[in-house]
N, C-alpha and C positions, 0 to 999 in steps of 0.2 A: 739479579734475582731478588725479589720483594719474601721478605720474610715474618712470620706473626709470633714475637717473640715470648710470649706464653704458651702458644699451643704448641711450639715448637720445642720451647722447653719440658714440656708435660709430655710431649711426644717420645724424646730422648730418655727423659726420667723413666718412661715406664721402659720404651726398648733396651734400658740398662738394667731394669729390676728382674730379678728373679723370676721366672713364668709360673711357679705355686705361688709366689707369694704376691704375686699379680693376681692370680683369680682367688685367692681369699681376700686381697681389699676391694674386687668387681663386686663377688659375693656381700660382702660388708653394706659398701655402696648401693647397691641393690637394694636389699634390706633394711638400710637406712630412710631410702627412697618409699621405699613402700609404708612405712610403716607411718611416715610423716605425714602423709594425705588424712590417716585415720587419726591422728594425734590433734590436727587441727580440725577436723571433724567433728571429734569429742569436746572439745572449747565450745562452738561455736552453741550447741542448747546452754549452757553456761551464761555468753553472753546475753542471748536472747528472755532469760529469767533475770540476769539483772538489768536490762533496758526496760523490761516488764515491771520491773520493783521502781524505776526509777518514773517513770511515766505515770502509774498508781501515786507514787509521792507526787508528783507533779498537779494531778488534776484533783486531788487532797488539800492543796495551798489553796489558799481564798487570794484572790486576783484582787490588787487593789487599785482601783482608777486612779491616774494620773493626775498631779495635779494641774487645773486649768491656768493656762499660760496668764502671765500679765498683762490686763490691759496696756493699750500702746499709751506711751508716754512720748508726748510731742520736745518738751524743752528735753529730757535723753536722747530724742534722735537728730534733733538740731546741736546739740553739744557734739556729741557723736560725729556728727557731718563738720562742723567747724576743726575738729581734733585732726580728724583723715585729712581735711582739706591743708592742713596749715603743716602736718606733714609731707603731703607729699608736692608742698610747694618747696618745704624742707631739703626734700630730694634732690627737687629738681634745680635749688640753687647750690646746692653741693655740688652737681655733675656739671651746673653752667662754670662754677668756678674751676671746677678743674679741666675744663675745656679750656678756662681764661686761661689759667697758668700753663697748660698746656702752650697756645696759641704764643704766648709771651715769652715760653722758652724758645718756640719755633723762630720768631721773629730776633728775639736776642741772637741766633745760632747764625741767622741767615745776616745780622748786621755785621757780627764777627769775620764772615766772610767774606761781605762785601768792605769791610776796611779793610782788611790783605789785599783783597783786588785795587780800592782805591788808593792804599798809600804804595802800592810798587808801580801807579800810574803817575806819581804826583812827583815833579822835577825833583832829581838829585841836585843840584848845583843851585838853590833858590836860595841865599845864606841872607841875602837882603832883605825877604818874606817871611820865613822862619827865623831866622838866627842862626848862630853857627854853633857845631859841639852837640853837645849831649842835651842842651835845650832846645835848639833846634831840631832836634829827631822827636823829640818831645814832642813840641811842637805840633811836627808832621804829623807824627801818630795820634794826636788830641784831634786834630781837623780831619786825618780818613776816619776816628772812629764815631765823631760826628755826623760825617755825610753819612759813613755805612747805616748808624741808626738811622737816618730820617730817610734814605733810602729804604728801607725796610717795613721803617712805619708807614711808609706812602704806598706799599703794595712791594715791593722788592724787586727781582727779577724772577722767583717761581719756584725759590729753592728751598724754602717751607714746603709750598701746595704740592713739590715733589717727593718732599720726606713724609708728608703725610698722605698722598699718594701711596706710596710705596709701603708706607706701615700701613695702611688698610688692607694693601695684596697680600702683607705677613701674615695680619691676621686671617683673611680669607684662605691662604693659603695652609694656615697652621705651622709656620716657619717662624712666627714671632718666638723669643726665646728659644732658641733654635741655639743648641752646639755652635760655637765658633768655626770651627773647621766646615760645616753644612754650609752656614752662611756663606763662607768663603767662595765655597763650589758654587754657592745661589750666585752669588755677584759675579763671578766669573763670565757667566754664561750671559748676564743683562749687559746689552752693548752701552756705551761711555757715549756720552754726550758731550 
């Protein structure tokens, strides 16, 4: 059952009150009521005498004309246009750069990846190509994390153009910065590649 929890209340309050002392605050109300209409009635010639006193003052002021704009000034608007221009070339190398670094973290992330994948591909038992020990592993790891970069700088396998994919759906989406636990359920649901 749907309830209007003021007029419900107001409804209780009064079936609790008193029934004289209910119809002397109707009474009251009433009274109050009535009398308000005339109260702002009585204003209103009030107002209408000081909008009269002010509008007399008004047309009493002597009007002064404007003064006449400044001829155009050519070397101000060619400065003007050089200033904007060289701003907003400003801009637009600020947001090329942070595409660049952006791109450069992508590519860095995606080399990273692809050296895991290349050095759990590259022979265990090769001691005569690497070395043996701990220089050896060295080694290994120095040549997957070389191919992974040049792998990546040659175009990769897509695993940038996916992450950035995928962070343009966030943002379209409105899930970018999104709760960790949201995310979680988001990822759930996108099938694994």
């Amino acid at each position: 059952m749907a309830i209007s929890p003021p007029s419900d209340i107001i409804l209780d309050v009064a079936r609790a009150a008193d029934p004289e002392r209910l119809k002397v605050a109707t009474a009251k109300l009433d009274q109050l009521a009535g009398t308000a209409g005339t109260a702002f009635a009585d204003l209103m010639p009030k107002a209408s005498e000081t909008g009269a006193a002010l509008t007399a003052l008004a047309d009493a002021t002597p009007v002064v004309d404007p003064a006449p704009s400044a001829p155009f000034d050519l070397h101000r608007a060619r400065l003007r246009l050089q200033n904007e221009t060289a701003l907003a070339s400003r801009v637009d190398g600020a947001a090329a750069a942070a595409g660049d670094r952006r791109s450069k973290a992508l590519e860095s992330f995606e080399a990273m990846v692809l050296s895991t994948f290349i050095g759990s591909m590259l022979p265990e038992g090769a001691e005569n190509v690497y070395g043996s020990g701990t220089a050896g592993d060295v080694w290994k790891s120095m040549l997957s994390d070389q191919l992974g970069k040049q792998m990546a700088k040659s175009g990769g396998i897509g695993i940038a153009d996916h992450l950035v994919a995928g962070h343009v759906a966030n943002l379209d989406a409105g899930t970018a910065g999104a709760p960790p636990l949201r995310l979680a359920a988001l990822l759930s649901t996108v099938p694994r590649i």
